[in-house]
C-alpha positions in Angstrom: 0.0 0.0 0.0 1.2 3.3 -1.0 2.5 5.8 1.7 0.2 9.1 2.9 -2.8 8.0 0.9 -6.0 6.6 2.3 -8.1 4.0 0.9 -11.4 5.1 -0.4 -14.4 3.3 -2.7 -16.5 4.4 -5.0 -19.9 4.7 -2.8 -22.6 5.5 -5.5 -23.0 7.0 -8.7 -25.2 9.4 -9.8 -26.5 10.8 -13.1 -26.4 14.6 -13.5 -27.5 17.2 -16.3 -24.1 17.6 -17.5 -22.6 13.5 -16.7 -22.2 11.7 -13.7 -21.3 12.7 -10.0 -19.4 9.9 -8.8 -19.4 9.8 -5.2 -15.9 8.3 -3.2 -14.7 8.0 0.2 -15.1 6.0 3.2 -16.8 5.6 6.5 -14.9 9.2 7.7 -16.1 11.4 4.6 -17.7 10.7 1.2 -16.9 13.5 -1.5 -17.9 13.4 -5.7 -15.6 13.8 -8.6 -17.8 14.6 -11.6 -17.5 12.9 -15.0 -18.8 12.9 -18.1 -21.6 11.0 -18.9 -19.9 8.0 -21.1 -17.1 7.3 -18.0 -20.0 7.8 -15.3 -21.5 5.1 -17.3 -18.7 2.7 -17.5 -18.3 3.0 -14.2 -21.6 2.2 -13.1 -21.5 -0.8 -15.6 -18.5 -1.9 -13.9 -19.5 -1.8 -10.4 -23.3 -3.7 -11.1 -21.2 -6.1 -13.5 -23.2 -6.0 -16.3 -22.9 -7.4 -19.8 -22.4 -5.4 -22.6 -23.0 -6.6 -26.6 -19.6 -5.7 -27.2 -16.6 -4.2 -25.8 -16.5 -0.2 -24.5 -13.0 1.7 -24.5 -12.5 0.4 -21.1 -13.2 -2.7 -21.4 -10.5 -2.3 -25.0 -8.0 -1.2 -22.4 -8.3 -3.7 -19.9 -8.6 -6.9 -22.6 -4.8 -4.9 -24.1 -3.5 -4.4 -20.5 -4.2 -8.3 -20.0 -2.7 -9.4 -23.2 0.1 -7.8 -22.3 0.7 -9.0 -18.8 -0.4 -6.1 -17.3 -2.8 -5.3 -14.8 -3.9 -1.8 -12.4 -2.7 -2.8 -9.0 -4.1 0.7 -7.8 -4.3 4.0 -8.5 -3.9 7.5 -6.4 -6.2 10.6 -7.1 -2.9 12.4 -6.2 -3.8 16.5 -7.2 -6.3 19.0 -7.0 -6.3 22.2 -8.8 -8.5 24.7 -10.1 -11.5 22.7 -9.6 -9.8 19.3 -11.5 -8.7 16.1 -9.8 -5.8 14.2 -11.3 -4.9 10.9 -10.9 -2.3 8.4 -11.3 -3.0 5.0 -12.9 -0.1 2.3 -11.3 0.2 -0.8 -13.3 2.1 -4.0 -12.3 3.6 -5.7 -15.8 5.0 -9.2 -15.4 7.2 -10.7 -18.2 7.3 -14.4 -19.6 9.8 -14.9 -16.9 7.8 -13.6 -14.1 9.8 -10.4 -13.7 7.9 -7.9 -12.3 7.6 -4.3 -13.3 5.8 -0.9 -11.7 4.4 1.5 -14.3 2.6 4.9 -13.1 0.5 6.4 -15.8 -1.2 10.3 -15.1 -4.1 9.6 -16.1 -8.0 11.1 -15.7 -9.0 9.8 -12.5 -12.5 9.4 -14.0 -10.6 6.7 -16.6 -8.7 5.4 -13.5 -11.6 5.0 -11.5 -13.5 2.5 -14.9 -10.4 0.7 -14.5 -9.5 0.1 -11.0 -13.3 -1.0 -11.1 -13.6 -3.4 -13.9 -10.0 -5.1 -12.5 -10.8 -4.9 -8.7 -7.6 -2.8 -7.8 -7.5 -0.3 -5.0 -8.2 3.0 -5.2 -6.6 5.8 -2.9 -6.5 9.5 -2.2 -3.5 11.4 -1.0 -3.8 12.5 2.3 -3.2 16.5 1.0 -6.2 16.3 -1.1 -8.2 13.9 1.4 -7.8 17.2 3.8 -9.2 19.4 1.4 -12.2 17.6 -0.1 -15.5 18.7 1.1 -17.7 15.8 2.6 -20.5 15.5 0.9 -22.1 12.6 2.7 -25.0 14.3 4.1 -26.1 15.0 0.1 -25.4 11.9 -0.7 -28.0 10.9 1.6 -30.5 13.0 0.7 -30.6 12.3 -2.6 -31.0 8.6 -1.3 -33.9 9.4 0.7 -35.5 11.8 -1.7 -35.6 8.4 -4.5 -32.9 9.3 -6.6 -31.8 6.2 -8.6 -28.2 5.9 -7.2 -25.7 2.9 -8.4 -24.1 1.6 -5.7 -21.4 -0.5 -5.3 -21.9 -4.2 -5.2 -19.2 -4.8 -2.7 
């Protein structure tokens, strides 16, 4: 496990006007990363497992990632500026002779979110921008109560 990060999950996701909210945290805080409406999908499709009539651009990635013994071990939503999360996507490669390799990708963490997803891989938040997010569990709640059709992880 990475150092001065902390663990989080996706908790629910959300459809909005503009895309997706996509709401992440843990038992301390939940706060929401907005996406656009095609990744807020994915995502959704990811966590509830369900089948698609063919492959999505995440689901490419992944079947390319695999072919080439690759896999996301985790990823770390590592920045926040000017309103925009970034992310960094850290894949473990493994060669023919079982030598093991680290890659770290920057990378949307709305792409890195799909992914970590569809392969089960952790998902973390530095501890920086973990102090910073605003917790947005009591809405998250409310939208709950009020009906609101909220995809929720399967874990």
């Amino acid at each position: 496990m990475p150092s001065q990060v902390v663990q989080i999950q996706v908790r629910a996701v959300l459809p909005t006007s503009g895309g997706c909210a996509v709401f992440l945290g843990n038992d301390e805080k939940i706060f929401v990363i907005y996406v656009d409406q095609s990744v807020g999908a994915a995502i959704a499709m990811f966590m509830k497992h369900t089948p698609k009539e063919r492959p999505q651009t995440h689901d490419l990635i992944g079947d390319i990632l695999l072919a080439l013994g690759t896999k996301v071990d985790h990823i770390v939503i590592n920045d926040f500026q000017n309103g925009v999360y970034f992310a960094r996507l850290i894949l473990q490669a493994e060669n023919e002779l079982q030598e093991k390799k680290i890659v770290e990708i920057d990378a949307r963490p709305s792409d890195s979110i799909a992914l970590a997803i569809q392969q089960e891989a952790d998902i973390y938040i530095s501890e920086d921008v973990w102090s910073e997010v605003e917790d947005m569990s009591d809405v998250l709640k409310k939208m709950e109560d009020r009906g609101f059709e909220v995809t929720e992880n399967d874990e």
